[in-house]
C-alpha atoms as one frame of an Amber mdcrd trajectory, in Angstrom:
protein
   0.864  14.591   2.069   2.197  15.939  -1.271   5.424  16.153  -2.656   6.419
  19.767  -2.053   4.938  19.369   1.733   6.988  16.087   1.754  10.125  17.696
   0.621  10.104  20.847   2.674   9.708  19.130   5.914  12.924  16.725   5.008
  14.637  19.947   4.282  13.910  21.006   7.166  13.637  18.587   9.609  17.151
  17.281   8.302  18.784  21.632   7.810  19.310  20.520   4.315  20.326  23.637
   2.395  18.122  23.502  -0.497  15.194  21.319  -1.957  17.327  19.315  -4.576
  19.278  17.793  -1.626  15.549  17.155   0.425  14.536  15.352  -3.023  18.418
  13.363  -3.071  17.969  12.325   0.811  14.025  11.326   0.467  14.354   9.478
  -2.611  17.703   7.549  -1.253  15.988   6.253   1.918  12.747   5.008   0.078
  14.619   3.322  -2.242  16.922   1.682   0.520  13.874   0.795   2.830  12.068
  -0.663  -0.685  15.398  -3.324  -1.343  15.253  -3.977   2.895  11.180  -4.115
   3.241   9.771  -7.304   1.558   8.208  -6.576  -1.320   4.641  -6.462  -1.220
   4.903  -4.222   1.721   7.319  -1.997   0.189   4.591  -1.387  -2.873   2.164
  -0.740  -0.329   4.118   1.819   1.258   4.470   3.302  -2.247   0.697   3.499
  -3.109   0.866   5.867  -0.362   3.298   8.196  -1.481   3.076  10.915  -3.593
   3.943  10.112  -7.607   7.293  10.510  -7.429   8.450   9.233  -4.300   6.267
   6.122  -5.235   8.020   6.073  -8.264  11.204   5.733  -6.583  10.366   3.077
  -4.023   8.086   0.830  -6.814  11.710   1.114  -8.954  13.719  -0.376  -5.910
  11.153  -3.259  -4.927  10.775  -4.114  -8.717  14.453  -4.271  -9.653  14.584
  -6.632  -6.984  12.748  -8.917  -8.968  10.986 -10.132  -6.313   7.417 -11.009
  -6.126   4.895 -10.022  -3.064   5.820 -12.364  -0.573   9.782 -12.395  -0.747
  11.274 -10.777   2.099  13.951  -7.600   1.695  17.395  -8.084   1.866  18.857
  -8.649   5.132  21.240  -5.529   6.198  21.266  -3.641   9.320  22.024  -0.285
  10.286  25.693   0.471   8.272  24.789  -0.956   5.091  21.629   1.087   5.341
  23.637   4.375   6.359  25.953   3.583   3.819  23.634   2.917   0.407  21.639
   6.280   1.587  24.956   7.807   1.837  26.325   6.423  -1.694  22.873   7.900
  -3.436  23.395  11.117  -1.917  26.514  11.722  -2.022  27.229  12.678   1.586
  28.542  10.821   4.695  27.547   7.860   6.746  26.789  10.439   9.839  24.549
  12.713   7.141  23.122   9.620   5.969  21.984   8.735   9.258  20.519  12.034
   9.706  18.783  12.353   6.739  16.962   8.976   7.257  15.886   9.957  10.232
  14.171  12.793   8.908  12.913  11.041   5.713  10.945   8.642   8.615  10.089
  11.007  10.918   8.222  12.286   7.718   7.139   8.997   6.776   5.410   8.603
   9.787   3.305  11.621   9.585   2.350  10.355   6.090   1.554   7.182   6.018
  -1.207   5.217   7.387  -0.094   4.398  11.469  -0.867   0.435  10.356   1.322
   0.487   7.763   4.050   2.733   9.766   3.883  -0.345  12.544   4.318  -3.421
   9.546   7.282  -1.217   8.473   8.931  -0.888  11.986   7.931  -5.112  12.838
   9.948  -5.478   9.541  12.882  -3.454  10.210  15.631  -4.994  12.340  16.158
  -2.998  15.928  18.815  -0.709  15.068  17.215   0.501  11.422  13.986   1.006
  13.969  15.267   3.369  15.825  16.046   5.680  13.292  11.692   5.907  13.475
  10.379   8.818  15.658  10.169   7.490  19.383   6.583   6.415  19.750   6.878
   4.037  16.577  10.005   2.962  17.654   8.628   2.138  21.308   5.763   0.344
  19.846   8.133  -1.645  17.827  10.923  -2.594  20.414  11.581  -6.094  21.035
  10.008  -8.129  17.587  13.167  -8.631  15.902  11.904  -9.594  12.310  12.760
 -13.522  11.576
């Protein structure tokens, strides 16, 4: 999917008013899933991204400073709402909505194996923020 394609459905699928705040919300939740995905799965991820969005998500799991195998930081739902909401500038409830739209997006462009490994490393209530089949196929494997 490119960038513009990415963008436009975000805007849409979250009734953003214009593209600048599609770009704030998309960029926001990949760079809050990259510091709560371990690492090397958060550059995978990237590599499927378009540039920028990559970009973004490669900046979060490499300030980190954490090498391939260390696993994301450990937050659940509210500190997730809450850093997306801090980077956009909105609300914890537009937050929330926003992220769900940045997955639902997600899901339609990323590989479905890599969609699963991100939803088996997200903790249950971050997971079902994912559109309903991935979060079905993910229920019950509570990441360790």
């Amino acid at each position: 999917m490119h960038h513009d394609e990415l963008i436009g459905k975000v805007q849409s699928l979250a009734h953003l008013p214009d593209r600048d705040c599609a770009e704030r919300a998309a960029h926001a939740v990949v760079s809050t899933l990259s510091e709560r995905l371990p690492a090397g799965l958060a550059r995978h991820v990237a590599a499927q991204l378009p540039p920028g969005m990559a970009a973004a998500m490669r900046e979060a799991a490499d300030a980190s400073g954490a090498d391939a195998g260390t696993a994301g930081e450990k937050f659940g739902l509210i500190a997730f709402a809450g850093r997306v909401a801090v980077r956009t500038g909105t609300d914890e409830d537009a937050a929330l909505r926003e992220t769900a739209a940045v997955l639902e997006v997600l899901d339609a462009a990323l590989a479905p194996e890599l969609m699963e490994r991100m939803a088996d490393a997200l903790p249950s209530d971050i997971r079902e923020l994912l559109p309903v089949g991935r979060a079905a196929e993910g229920a019950g494997q509570e990441p360790g």
